[in-house]
C-alpha positions as CSV (number, residue, x, y, z in Angstrom):
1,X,34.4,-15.8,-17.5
2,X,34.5,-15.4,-14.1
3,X,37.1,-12.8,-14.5
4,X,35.5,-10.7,-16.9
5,X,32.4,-11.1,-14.3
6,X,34.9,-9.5,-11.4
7,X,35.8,-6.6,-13.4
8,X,32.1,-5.6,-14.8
9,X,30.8,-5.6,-11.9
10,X,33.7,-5.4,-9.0
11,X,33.4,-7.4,-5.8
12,X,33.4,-6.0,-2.0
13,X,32.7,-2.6,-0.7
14,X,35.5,-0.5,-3.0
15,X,33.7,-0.3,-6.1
16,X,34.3,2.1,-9.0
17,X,31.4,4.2,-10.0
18,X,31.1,2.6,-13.6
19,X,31.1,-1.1,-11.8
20,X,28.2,0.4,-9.4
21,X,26.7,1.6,-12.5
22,X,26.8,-2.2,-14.4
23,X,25.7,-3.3,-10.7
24,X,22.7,-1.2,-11.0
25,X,21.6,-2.0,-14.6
26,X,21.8,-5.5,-13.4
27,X,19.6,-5.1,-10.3
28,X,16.9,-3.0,-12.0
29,X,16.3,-5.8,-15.0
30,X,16.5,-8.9,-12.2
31,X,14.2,-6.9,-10.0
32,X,11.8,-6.1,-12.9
33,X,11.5,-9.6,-13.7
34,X,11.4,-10.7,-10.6
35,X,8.3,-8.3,-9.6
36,X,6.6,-9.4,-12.8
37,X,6.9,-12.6,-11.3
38,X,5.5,-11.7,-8.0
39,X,2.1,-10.8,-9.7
40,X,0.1,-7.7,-10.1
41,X,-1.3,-7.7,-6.6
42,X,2.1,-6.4,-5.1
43,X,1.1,-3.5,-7.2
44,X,-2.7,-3.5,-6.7
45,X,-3.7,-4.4,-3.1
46,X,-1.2,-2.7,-1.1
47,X,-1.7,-4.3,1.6
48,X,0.9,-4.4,4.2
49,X,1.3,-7.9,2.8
50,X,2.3,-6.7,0.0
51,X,4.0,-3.9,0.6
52,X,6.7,-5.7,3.1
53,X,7.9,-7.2,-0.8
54,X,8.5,-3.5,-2.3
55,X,10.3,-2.7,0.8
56,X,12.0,-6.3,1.8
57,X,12.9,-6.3,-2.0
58,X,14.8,-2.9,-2.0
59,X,16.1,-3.3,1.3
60,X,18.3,-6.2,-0.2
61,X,19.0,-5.5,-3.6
62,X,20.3,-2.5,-2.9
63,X,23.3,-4.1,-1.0
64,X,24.1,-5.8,-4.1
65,X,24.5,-2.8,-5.9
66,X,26.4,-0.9,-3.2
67,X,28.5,-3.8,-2.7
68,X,27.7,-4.2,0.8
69,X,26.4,-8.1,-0.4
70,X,27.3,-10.5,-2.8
71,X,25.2,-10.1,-5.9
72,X,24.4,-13.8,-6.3
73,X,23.0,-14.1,-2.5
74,X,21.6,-10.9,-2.7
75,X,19.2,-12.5,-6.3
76,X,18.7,-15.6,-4.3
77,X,17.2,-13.6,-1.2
78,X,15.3,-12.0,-3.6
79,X,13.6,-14.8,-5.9
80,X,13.0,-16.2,-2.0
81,X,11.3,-13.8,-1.0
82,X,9.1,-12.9,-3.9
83,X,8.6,-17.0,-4.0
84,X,7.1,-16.6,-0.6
85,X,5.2,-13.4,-1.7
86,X,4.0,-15.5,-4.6
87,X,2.7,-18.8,-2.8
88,X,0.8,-16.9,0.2
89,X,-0.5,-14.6,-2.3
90,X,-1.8,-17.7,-4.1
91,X,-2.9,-19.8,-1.1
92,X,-5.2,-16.2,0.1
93,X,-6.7,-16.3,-3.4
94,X,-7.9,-20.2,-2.5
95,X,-8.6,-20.2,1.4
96,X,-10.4,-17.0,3.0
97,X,-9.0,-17.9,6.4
98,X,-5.1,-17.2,4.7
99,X,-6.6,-14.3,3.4
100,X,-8.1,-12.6,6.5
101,X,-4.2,-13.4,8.5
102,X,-2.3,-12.3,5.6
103,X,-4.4,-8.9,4.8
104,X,-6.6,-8.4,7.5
105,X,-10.2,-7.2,7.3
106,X,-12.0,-3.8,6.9
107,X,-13.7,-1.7,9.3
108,X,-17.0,-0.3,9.1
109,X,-16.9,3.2,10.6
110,X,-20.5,4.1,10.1
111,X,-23.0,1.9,12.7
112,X,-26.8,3.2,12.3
113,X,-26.0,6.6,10.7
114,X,-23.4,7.4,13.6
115,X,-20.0,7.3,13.8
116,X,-19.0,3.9,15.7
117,X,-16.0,5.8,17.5
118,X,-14.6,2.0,18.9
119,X,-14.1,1.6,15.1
120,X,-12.1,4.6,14.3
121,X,-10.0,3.7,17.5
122,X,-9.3,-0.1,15.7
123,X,-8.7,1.8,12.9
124,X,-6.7,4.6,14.1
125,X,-8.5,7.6,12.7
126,X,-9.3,10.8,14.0
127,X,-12.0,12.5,13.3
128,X,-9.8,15.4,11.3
129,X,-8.5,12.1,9.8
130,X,-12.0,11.0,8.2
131,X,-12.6,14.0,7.0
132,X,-9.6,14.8,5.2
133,X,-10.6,11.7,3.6
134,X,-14.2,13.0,2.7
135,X,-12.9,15.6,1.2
136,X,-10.1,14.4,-1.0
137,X,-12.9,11.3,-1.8
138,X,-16.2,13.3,-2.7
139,X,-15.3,16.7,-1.9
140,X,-17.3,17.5,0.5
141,X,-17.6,18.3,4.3
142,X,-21.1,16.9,4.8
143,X,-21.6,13.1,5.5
144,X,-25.2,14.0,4.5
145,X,-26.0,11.1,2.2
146,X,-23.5,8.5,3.3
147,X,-24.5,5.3,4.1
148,X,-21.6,3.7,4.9
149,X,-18.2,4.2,5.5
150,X,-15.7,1.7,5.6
151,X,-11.4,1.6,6.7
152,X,-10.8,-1.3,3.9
153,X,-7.9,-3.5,4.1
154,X,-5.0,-1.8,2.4
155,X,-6.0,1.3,4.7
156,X,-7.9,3.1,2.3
157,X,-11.5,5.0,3.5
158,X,-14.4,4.6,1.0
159,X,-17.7,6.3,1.5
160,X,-20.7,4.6,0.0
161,X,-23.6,7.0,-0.8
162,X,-27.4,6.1,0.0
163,X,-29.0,4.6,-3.2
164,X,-31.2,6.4,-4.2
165,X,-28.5,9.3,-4.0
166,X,-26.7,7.7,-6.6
167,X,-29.7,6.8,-8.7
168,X,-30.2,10.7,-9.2
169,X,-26.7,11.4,-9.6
């Protein structure tokens, strides 16, 4: 078996293309199942949380499929780290505390009607920044009917009209 294993799938760095093909198939259904097992939020939230398993995750099962890393450590690294991914993500669903280290907390730009320019600092915004985001959000230029505007934690800005400019809406 183990044979059989050797030639599918080669071992080492000299590879022929068809076993870096079979190495390939093999990381793309592992990695599936594995980011099915990680949860929807690695999907979701993107968070820096969560996007360190996309990244951490590619980083190292693409050396299995280049040969650069055994494919059986390069699995188990992987099922680590998306148990890790899996457990804090579960303990920050239970206890705000884990939740606030892991993914931080969002920033409220708007203070009073003005812009709180401390906060776009903490947030690293410019002001070209913001509105870029205005205008890909509402289309607009104005902040004419905002009430608040908020830097949430996966880095995202969302403007929150006044109500009663969404009542009329």
């Amino acid at each position: 078996m183990g044979d059989i294993l050797a030639e599918v799938f080669g071992q080492g760095e000299t590879l022929a293309w068809w076993q870096m093909a079979a190495r390939a198939a093999l990381i793309f259904v592992a990695a599936w199942i594995m980011l099915r097992g990680a949860g929807r939020r690695a999907f979701s939230q993107q968070t820096p949380f969560d996007l360190c398993i996309m990244l951490l995750l590619g980083a190292v099962l693409s050396r299995a499929v280049v040969g650069a890393s055994p494919i059986g450590g390069t699995l188990a690294a992987s099922l680590v780290l998306v148990a890790l991914h899996r457990s804090l993500g579960s303990l920050a669903s239970r206890f705000p505390g884990v939740d606030r280290i892991i993914a931080g907390h969002r920033i409220d730009l708007l203070q009073g009607g003005r812009i709180d320019q401390d906060a776009m600092r903490r947030a690293m915004l410019s002001a070209e920044d913001l509105q870029a985001n205005l205008r890909a959000s509402l289309q607009s230029e104005s902040l004419a009917g905002i009430q608040r505007i908020v830097v949430e934690r996966n880095g995202k800005v969302t403007f929150v009209r006044r109500q009663e400019e969404t009542e009329h809406a």
